[in-house]
N, C-alpha and C positions, 0 to 999 in steps of 0.2 A: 920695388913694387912690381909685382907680379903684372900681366895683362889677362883682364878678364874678358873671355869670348863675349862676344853679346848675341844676346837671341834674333834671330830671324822669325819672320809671321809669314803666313802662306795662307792667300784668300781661300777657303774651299769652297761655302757657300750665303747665302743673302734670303733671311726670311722675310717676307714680309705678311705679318701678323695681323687679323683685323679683331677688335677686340670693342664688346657694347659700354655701357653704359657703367663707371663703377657704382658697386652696392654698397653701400657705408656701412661698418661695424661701428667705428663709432674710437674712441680713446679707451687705450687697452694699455695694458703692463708695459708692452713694448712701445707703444704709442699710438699716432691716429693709422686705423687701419678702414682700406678699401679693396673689395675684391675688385679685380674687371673680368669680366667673362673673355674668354676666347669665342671667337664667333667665324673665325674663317681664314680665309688667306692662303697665299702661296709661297712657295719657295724657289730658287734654284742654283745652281753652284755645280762646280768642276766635272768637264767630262757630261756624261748623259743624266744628271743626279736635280731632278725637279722632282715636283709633284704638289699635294693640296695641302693647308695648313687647316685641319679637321677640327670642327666646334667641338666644345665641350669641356674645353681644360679651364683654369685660372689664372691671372696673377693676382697671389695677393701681396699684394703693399702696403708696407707700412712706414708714414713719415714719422721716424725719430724723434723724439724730443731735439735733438741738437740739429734737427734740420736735412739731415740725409734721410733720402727717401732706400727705401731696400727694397727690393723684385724678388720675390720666388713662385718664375711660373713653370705649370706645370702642365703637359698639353702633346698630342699627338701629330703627326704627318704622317701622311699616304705618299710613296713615290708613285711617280706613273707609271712602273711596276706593275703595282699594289703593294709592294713593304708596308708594313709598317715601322713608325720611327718613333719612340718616346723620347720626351724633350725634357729635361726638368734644367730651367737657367733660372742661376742667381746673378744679381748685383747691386750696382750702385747708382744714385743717382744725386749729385750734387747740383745745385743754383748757384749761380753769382749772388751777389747783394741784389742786383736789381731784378734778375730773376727772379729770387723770392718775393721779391715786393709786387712783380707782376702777378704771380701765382699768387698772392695773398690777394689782389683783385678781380682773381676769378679769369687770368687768360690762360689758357692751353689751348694750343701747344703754344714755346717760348720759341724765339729763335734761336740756333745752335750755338751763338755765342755765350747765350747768356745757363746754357748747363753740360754739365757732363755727365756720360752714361758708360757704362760699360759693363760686362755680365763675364758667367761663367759658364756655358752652356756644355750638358752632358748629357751624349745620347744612350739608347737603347733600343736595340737592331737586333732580328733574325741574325741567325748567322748564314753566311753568304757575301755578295760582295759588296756590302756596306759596313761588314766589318770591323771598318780599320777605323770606324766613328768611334768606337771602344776601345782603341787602339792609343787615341792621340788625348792631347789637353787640348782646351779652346779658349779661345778668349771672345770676345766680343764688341765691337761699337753699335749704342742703342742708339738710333734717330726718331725725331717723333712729328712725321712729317703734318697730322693731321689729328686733332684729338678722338679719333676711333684709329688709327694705324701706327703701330710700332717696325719700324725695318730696323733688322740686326744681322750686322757686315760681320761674319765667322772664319775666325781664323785659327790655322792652327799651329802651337809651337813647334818650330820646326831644330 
């Protein structure tokens, strides 16, 4: 039996999202769907690489029938530059048992133990020297410290 390399992770950078109120669609093909507006927030991460998390984008979400919730948002960043950075992350988001029982009673956010998050996030950059955002894979940990803010830890395969 062969040995397989294993991957390494490389923090680059840490959003932190603020996002209003979700708008209910309602039960769809896919399942129950809610947008949440983007509404603001900041960033920052490796080297001089900060700036503002710009309103106007989306997540919308859809919890599955079998219980996994799915992320696809879509949303811009300003660096302190002035870059602009398009954001479009997908993922996942799983409950415990008792987690979902919490969320069927109407708490958010849950504590961390009781779900898992994680995304796929892909940017889109001038060219120049943020570059290498286009360059690399990402992964992501979602936290949800607050039910209006999302922080997501970006890392990339290294």
């Amino acid at each position: 039996m062969m040995n397989q390399p294993s991957a390494e992770l490389e923090w680059v950078l840490t959003l932190r999202v603020d996002i209003g109120p979700g708008q209910l669609l309602g039960d769809s093909l896919a399942g129950h769907r809610s947008n949440y507006p983007i509404v603001g927030g900041d960033f920052s991460g490796q080297g001089e690489l900060k700036g503002q998390v710009l309103a106007g984008g989306d997540d919308f979400f859809v919890l599955r029938r079998d219980g996994v919730g799915q992320l696809d948002a879509r949303y811009s960043l300003r660096s302190d530059r002035g870059e602009l950075i398009n954001v479009r992350n997908r993922g996942l988001l799983t409950l415990s048992e008792h987690g979902q029982q919490l969320e069927r009673a109407g708490q958010w956010p849950l504590p961390e133990h009781e779900y898992r998050c994680s995304c796929s996030p892909a940017f889109e950059v001038p060219n120049g020297r943020l570059d290498w955002l286009i360059r690399s894979h990402f992964i992501g940990r979602v936290h949800y410290p607050t039910a209006s803010r999302v922080v997501i830890d970006c890392y990339r395969l290294a």
